[in-house]
C-alpha positions in Angstrom: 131.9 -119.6 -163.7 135.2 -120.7 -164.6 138.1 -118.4 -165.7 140.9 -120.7 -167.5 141.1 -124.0 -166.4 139.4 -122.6 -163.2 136.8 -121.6 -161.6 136.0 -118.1 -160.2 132.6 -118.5 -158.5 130.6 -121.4 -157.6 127.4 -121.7 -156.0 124.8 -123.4 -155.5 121.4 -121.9 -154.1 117.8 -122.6 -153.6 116.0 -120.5 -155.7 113.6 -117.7 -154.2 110.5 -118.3 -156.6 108.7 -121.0 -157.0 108.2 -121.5 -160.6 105.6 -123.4 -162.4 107.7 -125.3 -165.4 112.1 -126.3 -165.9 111.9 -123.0 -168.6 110.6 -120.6 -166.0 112.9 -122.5 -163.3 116.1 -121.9 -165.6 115.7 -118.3 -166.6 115.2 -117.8 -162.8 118.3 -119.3 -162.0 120.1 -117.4 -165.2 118.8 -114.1 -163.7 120.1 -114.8 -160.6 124.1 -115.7 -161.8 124.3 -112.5 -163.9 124.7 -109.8 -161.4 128.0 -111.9 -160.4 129.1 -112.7 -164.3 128.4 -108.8 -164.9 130.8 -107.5 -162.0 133.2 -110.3 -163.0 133.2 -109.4 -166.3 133.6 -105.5 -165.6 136.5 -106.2 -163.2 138.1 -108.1 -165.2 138.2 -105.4 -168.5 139.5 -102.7 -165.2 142.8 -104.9 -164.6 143.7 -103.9 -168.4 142.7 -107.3 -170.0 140.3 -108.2 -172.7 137.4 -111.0 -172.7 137.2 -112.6 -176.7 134.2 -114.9 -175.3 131.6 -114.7 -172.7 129.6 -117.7 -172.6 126.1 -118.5 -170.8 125.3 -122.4 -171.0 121.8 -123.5 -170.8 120.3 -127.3 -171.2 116.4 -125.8 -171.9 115.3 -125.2 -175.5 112.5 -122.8 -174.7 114.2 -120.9 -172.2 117.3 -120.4 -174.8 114.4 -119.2 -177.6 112.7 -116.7 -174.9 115.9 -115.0 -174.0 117.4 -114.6 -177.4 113.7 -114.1 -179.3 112.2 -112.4 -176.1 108.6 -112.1 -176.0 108.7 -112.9 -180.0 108.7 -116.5 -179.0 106.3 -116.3 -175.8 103.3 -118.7 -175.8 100.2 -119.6 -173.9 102.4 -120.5 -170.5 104.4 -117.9 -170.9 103.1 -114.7 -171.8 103.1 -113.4 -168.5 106.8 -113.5 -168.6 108.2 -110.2 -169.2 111.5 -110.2 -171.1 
């Protein structure tokens, strides 16, 4: 997560599911990064300032569809996805 020209919080973790396809695998990992976007966010708006954009990036098609359309866009592999 980068603030600026810098960057807050970086990690890099094995994730604790094992997942069956790269969509699952990156709305996992998405999950996983937004407790730590959510405090930074809320801290942030405490200290008095203002966030115009909050941006998640995401390189997976379907995973963007399933998060934005939600269970609208679910499929054969993955209805048992709960969004």
């Amino acid at each position: 997560m980068s603030l600026g020209k810098g960057a807050v919080i970086s990690t890099s973790n094995k994730q604790k599911l094992n997942v069956n396809s790269s969509m699952e695998g990156e709305l996992v990992g998405s999950h996983e990064v937004m407790p730590d976007v959510l405090y930074t966010l809320y801290f942030i708006k405490a200290q008095g300032y203002t966030v115009d954009k909050n941006i998640m990036y995401q390189s997976n098609r379907s995973t963007m569809k399933l998060q934005v359309n939600g269970c609208l866009s679910s499929g054969k592999k993955t209805k048992h996805i709960k969004s």
